[in-house]
N, C-alpha and C positions, 0 to 999 in steps of 0.2 A: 333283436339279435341279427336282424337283416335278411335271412334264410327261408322268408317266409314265403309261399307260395301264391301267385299269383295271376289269372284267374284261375281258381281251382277245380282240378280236372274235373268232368261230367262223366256218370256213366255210360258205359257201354255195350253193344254187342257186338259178340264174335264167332262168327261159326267155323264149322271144323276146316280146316287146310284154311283159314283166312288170315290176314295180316295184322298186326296192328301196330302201330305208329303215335310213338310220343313224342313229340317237338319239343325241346328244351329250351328256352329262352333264359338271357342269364345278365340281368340289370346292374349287376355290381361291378365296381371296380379291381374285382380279385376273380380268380378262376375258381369254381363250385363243381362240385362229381355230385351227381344224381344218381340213386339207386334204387329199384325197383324190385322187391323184397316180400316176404308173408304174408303170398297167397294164401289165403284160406275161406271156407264159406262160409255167408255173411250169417248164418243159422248155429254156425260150433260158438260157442260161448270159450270155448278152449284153445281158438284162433290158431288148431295145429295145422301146420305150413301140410298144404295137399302134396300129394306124392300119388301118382305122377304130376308133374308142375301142370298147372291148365296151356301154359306159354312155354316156347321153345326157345329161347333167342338165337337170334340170327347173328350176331357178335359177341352182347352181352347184356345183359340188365342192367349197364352201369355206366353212364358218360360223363366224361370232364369237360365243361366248356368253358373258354376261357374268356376275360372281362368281356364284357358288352356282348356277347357271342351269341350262339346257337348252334346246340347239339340235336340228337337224336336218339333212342332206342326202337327198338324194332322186333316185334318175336311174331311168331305164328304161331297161333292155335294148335294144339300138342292132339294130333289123332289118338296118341295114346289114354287121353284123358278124357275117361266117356261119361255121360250124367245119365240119370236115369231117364228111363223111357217118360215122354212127356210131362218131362221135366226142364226146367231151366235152372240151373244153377247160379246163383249169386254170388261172386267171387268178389272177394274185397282181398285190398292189397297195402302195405304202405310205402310213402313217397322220400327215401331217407336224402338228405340235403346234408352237405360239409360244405365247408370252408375256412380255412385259417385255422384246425385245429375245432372248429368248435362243427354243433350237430342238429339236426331238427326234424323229427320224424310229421310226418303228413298222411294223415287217411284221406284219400278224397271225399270221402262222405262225411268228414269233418268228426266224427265219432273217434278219435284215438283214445285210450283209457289208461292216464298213468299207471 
């Protein structure tokens, strides 16, 4: 379908007031919107989207980059969103991809489940 992700992201860590930064690379000869979407922890089998979000964005969860390009997304770690006491939370996310009308959804950890 051409939409497909490449290298696919690694996890990570984030601690409170910290940044984070996703570089968008875009190989195609068409322009592609990137969206960064259903947070939730990697232990809920019900995959309900956390509230408060773990990420704040700093613009948006979502970029259009155009042919051969490179974009960016950018949120900081949300203070309002606290884990338990000696606890680390496993936040899984998905990586949604367009272009031309068509869709491709992306879990970094390669686990999506139609």
């Amino acid at each position: 379908e051409g939409l497909e992700i490449s290298p696919i992201p690694t996890r990570f860590t984030a601690g409170q007031h910290e940044l984070v930064l996703w570089m968008v690379g875009n190989t195609l000869n068409k322009a592609v919107t990137v969206r960064l979407e259903k947070f939730h922890l990697d232990d809920d089998d019900t995959a309900k989207e956390l509230d408060p979000s773990p990420i704040i964005w700093l613009v948006e969860g979502t970029v259009t980059v155009g042919p051969k390009g490179t974009g960016s997304i950018v949120g900081l770690r949300n203070p309002a969103y606290k884990v338990k006491p000696l606890h680390v939370d496993r936040v899984k996310y998905t990586i949604h991809v367009e272009a031309d009308g068509k869709a491709m959804d992306h879990d970094p950890d390669g686990d999506i489940k139609p």
